[in-house]
C-alpha positions as CSV (number, residue, x, y, z in Angstrom):
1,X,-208.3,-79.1,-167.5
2,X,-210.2,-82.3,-166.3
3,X,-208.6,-83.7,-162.9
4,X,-207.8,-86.5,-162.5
5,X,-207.7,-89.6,-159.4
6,X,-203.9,-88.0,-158.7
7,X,-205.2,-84.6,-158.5
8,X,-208.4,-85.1,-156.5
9,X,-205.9,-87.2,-153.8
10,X,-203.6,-84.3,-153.9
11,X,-205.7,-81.8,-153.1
12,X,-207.3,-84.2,-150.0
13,X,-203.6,-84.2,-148.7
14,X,-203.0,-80.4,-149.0
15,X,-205.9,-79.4,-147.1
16,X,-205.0,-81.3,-143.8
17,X,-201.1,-80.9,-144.3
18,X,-201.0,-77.6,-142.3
19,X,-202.3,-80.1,-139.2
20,X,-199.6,-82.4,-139.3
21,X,-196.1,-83.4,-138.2
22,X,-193.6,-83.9,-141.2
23,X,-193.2,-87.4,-140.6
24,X,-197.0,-88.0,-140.9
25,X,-196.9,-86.0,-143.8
26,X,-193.8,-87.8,-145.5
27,X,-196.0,-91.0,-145.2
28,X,-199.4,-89.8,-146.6
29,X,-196.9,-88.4,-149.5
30,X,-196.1,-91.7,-150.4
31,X,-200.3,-93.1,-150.9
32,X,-201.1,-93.2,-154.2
33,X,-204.8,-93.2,-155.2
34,X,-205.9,-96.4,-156.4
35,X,-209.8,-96.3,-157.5
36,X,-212.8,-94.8,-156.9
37,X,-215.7,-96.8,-157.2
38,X,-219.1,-95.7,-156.0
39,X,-218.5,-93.5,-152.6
40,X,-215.2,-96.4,-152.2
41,X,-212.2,-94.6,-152.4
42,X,-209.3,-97.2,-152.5
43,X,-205.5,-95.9,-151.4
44,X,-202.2,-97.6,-151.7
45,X,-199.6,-97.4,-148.7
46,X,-195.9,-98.5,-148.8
47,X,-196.6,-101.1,-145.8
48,X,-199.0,-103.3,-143.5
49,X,-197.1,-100.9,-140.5
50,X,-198.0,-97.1,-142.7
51,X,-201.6,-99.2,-143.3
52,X,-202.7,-99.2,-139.5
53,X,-201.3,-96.2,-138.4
54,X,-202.9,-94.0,-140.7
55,X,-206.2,-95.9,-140.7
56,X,-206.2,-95.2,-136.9
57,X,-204.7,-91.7,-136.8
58,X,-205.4,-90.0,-140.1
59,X,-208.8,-91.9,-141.8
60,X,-211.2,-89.1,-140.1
61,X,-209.0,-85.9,-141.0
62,X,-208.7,-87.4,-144.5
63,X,-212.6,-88.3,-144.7
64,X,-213.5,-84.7,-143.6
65,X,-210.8,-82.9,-146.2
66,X,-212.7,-85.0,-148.8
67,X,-216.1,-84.2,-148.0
68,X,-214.7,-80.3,-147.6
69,X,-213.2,-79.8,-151.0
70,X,-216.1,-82.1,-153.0
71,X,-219.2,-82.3,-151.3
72,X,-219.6,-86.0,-150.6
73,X,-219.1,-88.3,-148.2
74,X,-216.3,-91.3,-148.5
75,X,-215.2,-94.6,-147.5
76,X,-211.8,-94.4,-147.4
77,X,-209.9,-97.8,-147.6
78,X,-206.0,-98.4,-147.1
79,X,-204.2,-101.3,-149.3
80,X,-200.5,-102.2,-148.9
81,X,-199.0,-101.8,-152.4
82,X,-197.8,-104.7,-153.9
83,X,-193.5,-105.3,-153.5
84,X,-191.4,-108.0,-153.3
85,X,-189.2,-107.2,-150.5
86,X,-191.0,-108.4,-147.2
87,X,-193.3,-105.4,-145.5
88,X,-194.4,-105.3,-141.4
89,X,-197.5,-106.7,-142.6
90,X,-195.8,-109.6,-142.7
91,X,-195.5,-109.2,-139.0
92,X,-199.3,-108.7,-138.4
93,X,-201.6,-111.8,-138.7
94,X,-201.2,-113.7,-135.6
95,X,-200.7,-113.1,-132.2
96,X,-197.2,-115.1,-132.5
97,X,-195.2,-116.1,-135.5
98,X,-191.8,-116.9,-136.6
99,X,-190.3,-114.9,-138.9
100,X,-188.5,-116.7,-142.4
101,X,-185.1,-117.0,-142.4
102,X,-183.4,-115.3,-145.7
103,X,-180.1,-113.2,-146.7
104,X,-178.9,-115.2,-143.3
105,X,-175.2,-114.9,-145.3
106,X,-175.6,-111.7,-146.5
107,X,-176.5,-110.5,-142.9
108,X,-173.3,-112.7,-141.5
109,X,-170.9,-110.4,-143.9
110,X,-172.0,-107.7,-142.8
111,X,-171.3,-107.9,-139.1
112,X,-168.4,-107.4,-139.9
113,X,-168.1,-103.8,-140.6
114,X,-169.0,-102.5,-137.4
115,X,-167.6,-104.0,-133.7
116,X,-170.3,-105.6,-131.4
117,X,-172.7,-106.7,-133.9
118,X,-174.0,-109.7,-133.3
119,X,-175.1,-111.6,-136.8
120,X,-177.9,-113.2,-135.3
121,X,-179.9,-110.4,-134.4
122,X,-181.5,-109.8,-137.3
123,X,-185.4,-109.4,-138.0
124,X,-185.7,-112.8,-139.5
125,X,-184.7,-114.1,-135.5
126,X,-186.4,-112.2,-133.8
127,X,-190.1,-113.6,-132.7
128,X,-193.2,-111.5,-132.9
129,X,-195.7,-111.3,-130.2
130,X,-197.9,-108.9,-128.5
131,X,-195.5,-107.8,-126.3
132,X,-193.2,-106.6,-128.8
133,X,-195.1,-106.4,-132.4
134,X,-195.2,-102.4,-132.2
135,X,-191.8,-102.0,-131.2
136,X,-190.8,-104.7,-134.0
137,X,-192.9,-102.9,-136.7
138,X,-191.5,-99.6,-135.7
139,X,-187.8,-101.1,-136.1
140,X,-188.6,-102.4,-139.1
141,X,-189.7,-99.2,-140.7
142,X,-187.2,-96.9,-140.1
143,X,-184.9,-99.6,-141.5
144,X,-186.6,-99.5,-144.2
145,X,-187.0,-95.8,-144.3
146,X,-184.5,-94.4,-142.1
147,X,-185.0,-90.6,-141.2
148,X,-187.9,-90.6,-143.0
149,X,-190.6,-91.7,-140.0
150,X,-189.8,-91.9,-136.9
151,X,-186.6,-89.3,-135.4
152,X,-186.0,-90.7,-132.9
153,X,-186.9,-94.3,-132.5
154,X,-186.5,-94.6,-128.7
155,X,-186.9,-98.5,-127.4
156,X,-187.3,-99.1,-123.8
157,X,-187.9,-102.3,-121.7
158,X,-186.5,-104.7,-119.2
159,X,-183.7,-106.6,-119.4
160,X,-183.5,-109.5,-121.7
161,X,-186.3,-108.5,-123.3
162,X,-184.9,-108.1,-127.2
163,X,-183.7,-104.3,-126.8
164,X,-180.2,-105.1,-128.2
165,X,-181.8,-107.3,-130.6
166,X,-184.0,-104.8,-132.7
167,X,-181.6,-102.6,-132.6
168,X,-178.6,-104.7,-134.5
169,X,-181.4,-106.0,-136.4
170,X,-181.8,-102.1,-137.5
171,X,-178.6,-101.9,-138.1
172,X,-177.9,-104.8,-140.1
173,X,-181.1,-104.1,-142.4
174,X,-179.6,-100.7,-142.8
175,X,-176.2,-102.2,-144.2
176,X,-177.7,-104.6,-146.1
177,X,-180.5,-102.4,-148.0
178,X,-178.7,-99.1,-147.9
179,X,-175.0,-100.2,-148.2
180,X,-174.2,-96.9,-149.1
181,X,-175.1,-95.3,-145.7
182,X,-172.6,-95.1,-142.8
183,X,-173.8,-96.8,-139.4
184,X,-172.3,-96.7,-135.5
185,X,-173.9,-99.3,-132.9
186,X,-172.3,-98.2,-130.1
187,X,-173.6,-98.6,-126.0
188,X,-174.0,-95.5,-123.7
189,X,-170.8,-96.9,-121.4
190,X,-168.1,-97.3,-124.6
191,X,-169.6,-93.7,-125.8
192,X,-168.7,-91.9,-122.3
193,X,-165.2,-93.8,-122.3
194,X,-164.4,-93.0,-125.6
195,X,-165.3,-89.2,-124.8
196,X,-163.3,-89.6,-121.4
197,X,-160.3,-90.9,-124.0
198,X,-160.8,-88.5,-126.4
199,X,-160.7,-85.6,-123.8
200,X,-157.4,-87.1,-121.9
201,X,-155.9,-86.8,-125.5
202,X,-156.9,-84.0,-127.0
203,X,-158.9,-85.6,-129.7
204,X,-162.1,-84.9,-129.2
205,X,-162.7,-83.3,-132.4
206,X,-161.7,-86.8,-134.1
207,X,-164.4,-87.9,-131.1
208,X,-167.4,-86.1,-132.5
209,X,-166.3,-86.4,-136.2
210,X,-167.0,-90.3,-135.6
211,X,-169.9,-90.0,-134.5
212,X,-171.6,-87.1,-136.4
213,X,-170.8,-88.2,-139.6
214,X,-173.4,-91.5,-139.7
215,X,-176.4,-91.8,-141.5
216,X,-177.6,-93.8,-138.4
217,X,-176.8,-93.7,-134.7
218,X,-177.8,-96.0,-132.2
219,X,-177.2,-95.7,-128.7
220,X,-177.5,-98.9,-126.6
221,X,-178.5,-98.4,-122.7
222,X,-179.1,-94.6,-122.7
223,X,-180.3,-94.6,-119.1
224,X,-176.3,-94.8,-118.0
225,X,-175.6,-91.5,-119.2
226,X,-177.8,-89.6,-116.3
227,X,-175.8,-87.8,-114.1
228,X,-172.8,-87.6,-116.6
229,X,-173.3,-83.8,-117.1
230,X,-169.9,-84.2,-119.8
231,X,-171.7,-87.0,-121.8
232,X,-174.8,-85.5,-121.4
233,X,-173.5,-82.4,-122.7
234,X,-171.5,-84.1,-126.0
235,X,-174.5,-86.6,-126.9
236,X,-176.9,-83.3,-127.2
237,X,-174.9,-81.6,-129.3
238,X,-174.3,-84.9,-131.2
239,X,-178.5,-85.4,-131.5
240,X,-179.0,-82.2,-132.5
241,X,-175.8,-82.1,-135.3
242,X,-177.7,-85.8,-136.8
243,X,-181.3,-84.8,-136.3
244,X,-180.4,-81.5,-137.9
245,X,-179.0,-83.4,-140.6
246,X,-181.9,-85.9,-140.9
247,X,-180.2,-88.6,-140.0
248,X,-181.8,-91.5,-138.5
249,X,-180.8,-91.5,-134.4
250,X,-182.3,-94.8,-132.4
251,X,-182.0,-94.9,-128.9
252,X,-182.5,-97.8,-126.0
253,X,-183.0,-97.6,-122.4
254,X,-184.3,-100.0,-119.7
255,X,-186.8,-97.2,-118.8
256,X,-188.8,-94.3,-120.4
257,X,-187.5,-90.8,-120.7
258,X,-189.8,-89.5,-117.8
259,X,-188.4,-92.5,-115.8
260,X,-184.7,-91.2,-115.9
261,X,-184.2,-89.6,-113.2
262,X,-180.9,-87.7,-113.8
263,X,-181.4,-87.5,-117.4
264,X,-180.6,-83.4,-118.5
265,X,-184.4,-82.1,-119.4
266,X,-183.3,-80.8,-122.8
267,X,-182.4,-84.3,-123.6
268,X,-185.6,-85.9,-122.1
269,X,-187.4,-83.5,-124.6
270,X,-185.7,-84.5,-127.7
271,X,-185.7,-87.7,-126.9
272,X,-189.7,-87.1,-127.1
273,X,-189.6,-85.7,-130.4
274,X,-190.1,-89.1,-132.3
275,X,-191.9,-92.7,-131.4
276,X,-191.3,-94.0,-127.9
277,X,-192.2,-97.8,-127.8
278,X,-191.8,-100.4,-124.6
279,X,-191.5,-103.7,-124.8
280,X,-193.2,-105.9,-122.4
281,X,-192.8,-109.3,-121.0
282,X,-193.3,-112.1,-123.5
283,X,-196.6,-114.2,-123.0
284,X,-196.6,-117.9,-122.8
285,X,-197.1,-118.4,-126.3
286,X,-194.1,-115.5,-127.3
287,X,-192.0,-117.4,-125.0
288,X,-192.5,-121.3,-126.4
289,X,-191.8,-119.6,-129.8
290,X,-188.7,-118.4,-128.7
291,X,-187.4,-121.6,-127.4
292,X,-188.7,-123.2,-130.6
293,X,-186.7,-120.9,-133.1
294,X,-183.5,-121.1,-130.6
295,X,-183.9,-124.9,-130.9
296,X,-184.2,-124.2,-134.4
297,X,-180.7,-122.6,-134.6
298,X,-179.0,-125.2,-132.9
299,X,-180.4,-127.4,-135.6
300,X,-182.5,-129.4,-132.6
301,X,-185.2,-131.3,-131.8
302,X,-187.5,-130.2,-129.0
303,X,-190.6,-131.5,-127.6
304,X,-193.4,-129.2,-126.9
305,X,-194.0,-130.3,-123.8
306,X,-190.7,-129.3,-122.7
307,X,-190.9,-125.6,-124.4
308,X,-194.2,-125.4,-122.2
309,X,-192.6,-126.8,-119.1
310,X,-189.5,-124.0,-119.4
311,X,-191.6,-121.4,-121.1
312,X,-194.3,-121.6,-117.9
313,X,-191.0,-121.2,-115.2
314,X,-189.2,-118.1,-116.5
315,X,-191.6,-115.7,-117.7
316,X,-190.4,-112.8,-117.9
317,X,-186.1,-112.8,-119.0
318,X,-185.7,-114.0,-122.8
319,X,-181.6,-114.3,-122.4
320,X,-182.5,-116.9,-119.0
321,X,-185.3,-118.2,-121.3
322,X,-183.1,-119.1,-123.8
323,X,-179.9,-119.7,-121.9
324,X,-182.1,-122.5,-120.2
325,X,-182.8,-124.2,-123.3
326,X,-178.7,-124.0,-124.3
327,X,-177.9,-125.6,-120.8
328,X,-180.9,-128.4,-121.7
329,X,-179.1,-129.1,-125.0
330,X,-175.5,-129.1,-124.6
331,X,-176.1,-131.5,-121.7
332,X,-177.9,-134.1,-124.0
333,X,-175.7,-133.6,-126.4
334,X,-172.1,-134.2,-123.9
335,X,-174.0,-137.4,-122.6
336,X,-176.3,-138.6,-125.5
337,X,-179.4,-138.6,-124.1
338,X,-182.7,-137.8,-126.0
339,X,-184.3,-134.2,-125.0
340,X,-187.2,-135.6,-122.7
341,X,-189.4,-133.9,-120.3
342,X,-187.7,-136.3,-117.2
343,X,-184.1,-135.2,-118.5
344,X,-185.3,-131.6,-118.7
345,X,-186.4,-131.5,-115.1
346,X,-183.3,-132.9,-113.6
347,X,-181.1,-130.8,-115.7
348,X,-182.8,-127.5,-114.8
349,X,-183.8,-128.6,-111.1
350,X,-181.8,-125.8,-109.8
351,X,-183.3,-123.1,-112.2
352,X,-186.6,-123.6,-112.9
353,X,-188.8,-124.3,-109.6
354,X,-191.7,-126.7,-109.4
355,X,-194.5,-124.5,-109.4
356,X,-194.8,-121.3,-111.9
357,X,-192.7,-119.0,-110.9
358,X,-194.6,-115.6,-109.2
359,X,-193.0,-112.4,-110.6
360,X,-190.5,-111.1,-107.8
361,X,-190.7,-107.2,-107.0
362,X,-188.6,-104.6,-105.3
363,X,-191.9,-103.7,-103.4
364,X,-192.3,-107.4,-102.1
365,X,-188.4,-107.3,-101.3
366,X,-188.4,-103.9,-98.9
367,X,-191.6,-105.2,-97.6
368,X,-190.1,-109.0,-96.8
369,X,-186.7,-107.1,-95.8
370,X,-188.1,-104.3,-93.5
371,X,-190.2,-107.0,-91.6
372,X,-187.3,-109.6,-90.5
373,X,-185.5,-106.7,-88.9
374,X,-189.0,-104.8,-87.6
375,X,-188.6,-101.4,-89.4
376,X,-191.1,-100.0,-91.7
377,X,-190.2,-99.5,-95.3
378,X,-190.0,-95.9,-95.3
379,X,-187.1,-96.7,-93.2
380,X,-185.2,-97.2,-96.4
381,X,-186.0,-94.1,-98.5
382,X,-185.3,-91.9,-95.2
383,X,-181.2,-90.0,-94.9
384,X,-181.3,-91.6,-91.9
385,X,-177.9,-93.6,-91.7
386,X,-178.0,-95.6,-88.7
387,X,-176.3,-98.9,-88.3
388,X,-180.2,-100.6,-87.6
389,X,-181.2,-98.7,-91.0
390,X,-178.6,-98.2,-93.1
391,X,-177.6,-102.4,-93.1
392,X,-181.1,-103.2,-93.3
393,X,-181.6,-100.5,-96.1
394,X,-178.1,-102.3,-98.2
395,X,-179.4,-106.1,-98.0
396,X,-182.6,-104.6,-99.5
397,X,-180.3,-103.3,-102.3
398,X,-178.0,-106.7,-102.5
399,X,-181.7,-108.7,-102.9
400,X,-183.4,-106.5,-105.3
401,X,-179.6,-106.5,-107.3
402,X,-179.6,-110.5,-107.2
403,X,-183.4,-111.3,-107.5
404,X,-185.2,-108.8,-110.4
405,X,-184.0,-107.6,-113.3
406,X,-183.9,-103.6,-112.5
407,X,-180.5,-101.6,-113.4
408,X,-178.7,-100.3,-110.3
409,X,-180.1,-96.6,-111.4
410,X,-183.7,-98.3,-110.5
411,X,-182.7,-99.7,-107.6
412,X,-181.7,-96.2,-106.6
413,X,-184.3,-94.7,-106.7
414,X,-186.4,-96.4,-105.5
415,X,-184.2,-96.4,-101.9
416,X,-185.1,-92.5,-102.1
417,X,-183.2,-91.2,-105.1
418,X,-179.9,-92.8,-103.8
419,X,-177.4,-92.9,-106.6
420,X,-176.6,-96.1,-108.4
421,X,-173.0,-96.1,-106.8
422,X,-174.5,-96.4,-103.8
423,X,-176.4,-99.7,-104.7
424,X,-173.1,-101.1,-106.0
425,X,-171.5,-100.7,-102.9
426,X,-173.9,-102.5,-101.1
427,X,-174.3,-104.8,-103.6
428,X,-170.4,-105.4,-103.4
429,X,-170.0,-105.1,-99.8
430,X,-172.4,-108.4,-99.0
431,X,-171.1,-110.2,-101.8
432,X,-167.6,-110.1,-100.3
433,X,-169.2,-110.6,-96.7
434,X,-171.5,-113.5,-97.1
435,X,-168.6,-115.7,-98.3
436,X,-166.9,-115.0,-94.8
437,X,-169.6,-114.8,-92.5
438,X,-172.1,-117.9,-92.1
439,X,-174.8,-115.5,-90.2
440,X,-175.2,-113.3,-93.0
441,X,-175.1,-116.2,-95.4
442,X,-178.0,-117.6,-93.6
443,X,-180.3,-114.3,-93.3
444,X,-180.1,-113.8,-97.1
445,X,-180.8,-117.7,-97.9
446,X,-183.9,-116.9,-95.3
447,X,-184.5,-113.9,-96.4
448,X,-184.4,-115.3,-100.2
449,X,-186.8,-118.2,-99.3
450,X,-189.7,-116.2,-97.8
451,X,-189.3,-113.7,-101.2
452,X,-189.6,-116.1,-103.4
453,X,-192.7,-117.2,-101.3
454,X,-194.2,-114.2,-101.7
C-alpha cells in the first residue's frame, strides 16, 4: 500500500510522541500535512499562538524524526490553517495594537450568568503589548481550547496590570463559544468565605458540588489563600477532582508560585504542572494605547499629546492609568471645556507630578525610612520589638502599603516573613494616628517627599 502525505506526517509524530507532554502532543495532533515540495515540507496548525510555540520548541525534534524514519533532510514550515473565527495571530504583528470590537452584545448577555463578571473585559478590550502578548495569547487559547493545552493556566503580575481582565475575558469567550460548558469566576477571599459558610452549616458537600462540577474554574488572587491550611486543604482536592476530570482550572496571583510564601508545597507543584505567564508593566506605547481605546469607550476625543503627557507619569498601574483619563473626562464634560493639554495638567496637578515619575520600591522606602530614625535596615527584618524598632519598622509598612503596589503578603515578607496581619495593623494603626497627631502627620509628609525623591 502506497503512503501517502497523511501517513508519512503520522509516522514523524509517532516517533517523537514518547518525548512529550500530552498537551504538546494534543497540539501536534491537530497539524495536518500540507505539501511537500522539493526538501519543503509545509504543515498546517490551528493558530498564529500553536505556530510559534512549536516552531521554537518542537521544529528540531520533528526535523530529526523525519530524517530518522526517511533518510533525508527537511525544511519544515508551519502555516496557520485558514478559519474564520479570529486566531492569536491576530495578536502578533506589532509591538502594540488594538484589538476589533465584535459580539460586544453577545459578550454583554452573557455577563449575566455568572456574578462579578464584568462585560467589558473581554479580549476585544483588552490591548496587546510586549508586556502582556504571551499571557494574552495563552488566554486566548485555552478559551479556545479549554483543557486541551495548557492545565493550568496560572497568570501572575502586579496590581492593575490586566490579571482580572484576561481572566473574565476567558470566561466570557468560554460562554460565548462553548455555551454548553459550565463556568465559576470566583476570587480566592469569596472561595474561603463560602467554605467558612459552608462548614458553619453543614453544607459543605453542596460547597464542593459547586465548584467541582465546572468545565472551567478560575480562581482570582490565589496568593490570599497561604496560610489558610482549611482552604488550602479544600482547593487541592478541588484541583485535583477538575484536573482529573480534564477540566480547564485558570488561576491568578500577584506573584509566582515559588514567590508564595505560605502556599502548601503540594499546591505550589500542581500549580507548576501547566503554563505559568507574568505580566509586566506596560511600556509607553502599551500605555497611550490604553488610554486611546478607554477614550474610545467613552465615545471621546483625546489628543495625543495628552495620552503621552498621562501615559509618561503613571507607568506602571493600568486601573490609575485609566482612572486618570475618567477624572480628565468627566471634568470636561461637567464644565464643557475641550480636552486640552493646559486643562489636562490642572485637572491632574495633584496626580501626575511634573517630571516622569521614578518607579518607587520597598527597598528605597526601608532604606529612606531606616535613615530618618538612624537604624540600619536589617533593623526591620530582626524579632527585635523595641519601641525605637518596632515603630520605625510599622511606618516602613504604612509607606510601602500607601506608596507601591505590593499585597500586604509582600509587604510581609519582606519585614522578615512577618505575616500580612501584621502589616495591616500597622497600616491601620497610623492611619487612625496621623489624623490625631500633627507630628506624625508631618514625618510621613517628610518622609513621603524625600521617597518620592529618590
Amino acid at each position: 500500500m502506497v503512503k501517502n502525505l497523511d501517513d508519512f506526517w503520522a509516522d514523524t509524530l509517532s516517533r517523537v510522541s514518547s518525548r512529550l507532554a500530552t498537551p504538546s502532543l494534543n497540539w501536534l495532533r491537530e497539524t495536518k500535512p500540507q505539501s511537500l515540495k522539493g526538501n519543503t515540507l509545509t504543515i498546517l496548525v490551528p493558530s498564529e499562538f500553536a505556530k510559534n510555540w512549536i516552531e521554537s520548541h518542537y521544529r528540531d525534534d520533528l526535523r530529526a524524526a523525519w530524517r530518522e524514519a526517511y533518510g533525508l533532510e527537511c525544511d519544515i514550515r508551519f502555516t496557520v490553517a485558514t478559519q474564520e473565527k479570529p486566531v492569536p495571530g491576530a495578536l502578533f504583528p506589532s509591538d502594540t495594537e488594538l484589538i476589533p470590537i465584535r459580539k460586544k452584545k453577545q459578550v454583554e448577555e452573557i455577563s449575566q450568568y455568572i456574578k462579578g463578571l464584568n462585560p467589558r473585559y473581554s479580549f476585544e478590550n483588552f490591548i496587546v503589548g510586549a508586556s502582556n502578548r504571551f499571557a494574552h495569547a495563552a488566554a486566548y487559547a485555552v478559551s479556545e481550547s479549554p483543557a486541551k493545552i495548557y492545565n493550568p493556566l496560572f497568570l501572575y503580575g502586579g496590581v492593575g496590570l490586566g490579571k482580572t481582565h484576561l481572566m473574565q475575558a476567558i470566561a466570557h469567550y468560554v460562554l460565548a463559544h462553548h455555551p454548553s460548558m459550565k463556568v465559576s469566576y470566583v476570587s480566592s477571599e469569596t472561595f474561603t468565605n463560602e467554605l467558612i459558610h459552608a462548614i458553619q452549616e453543614g453544607t459543605t458537600q453542596q460547597f464542593r458540588n459547586r465548584y467541582r462540577n465546572v468545565d472551567l474554574l478560575l480562581i482570582d488572587d490565589i496568593q490570599f489563600v497561604a496560610g489558610k491550611d482549611a482552604t488550602q486543604e479544600e482547593f487541592f482536592h478541588t484541583f485535583d477532582a477538575l484536573h482529573q476530570a480534564s477540566k480547564q482550572i485558570v488561576i491568578s496571583s500577584d506573584r509566582s508560585p515559588k514567590e508564595i510564601a505560605t502556599l502548601e508545597e503540594r499546591l505550589r507543584t500542581r500549580f507548576e504542572w501547566g503554563l505559568i505567564c507574568d505580566i509586566q508593566p506596560p511600556d509607553l506605547e502599551t500605555r497611550m494605547a490604553i488610554l486611546r481605546k478607554k477614550a474610545e469607550i467613552e465615545n471621546r476625543e483625546v489628543p495625543i499629546e495628552v495620552c503621552q503627557y498621562i501615559a509618561e507619569r503613571i507607568p506602571s498601574n493600568v486601573r490609575e492609568l485609566e482612572g486618570a483619563l475618567i477624572r480628565l473626562l468627566a471634568y470636561t464634560a461637567l464644565h464643557r471645556k475641550p480636552v486640552t493639554l493646559d486643562v489636562c495638567k490642572e485637572v491632574l496637578r495633584d496626580l501626575l507630578p511634573d517630571k516622569k515619575q521614578v518607579p518607587i520600591t520597598m527597598d528605597t522606602i526601608k532604606k529612606i525610612v531606616a535613615d530618618y530614625y538612624h537604624l540600619d535596615t536589617s533593623d526591620f527584618t530582626a524579632k527585635r520589638r523595641t519601641r525605637n524598632i518596632a515603630f520605625p519598622r510599622q511606618v516602613a509598612m504604612y509607606l510601602c502599603r500607601t506608596l507601591t503596589d505590593a499585597s500586604l503578603p509582600r509587604i510581609g515578607e519582606q519585614f522578615g516573613g512577618r505575616d500580612h496581619t501584621t502589616v495591616l495593623h500597622a497600616y491601620e494603626k497610623l492611619e487612625a494616628e496621623r489624623k490625631q497627631n500633627p507630628d506624625l502627620e508631618e514625618t510621613l509628609q517628610e518622609l513621603t517627599r524625600r521617597i518620592r525623591e529618590g
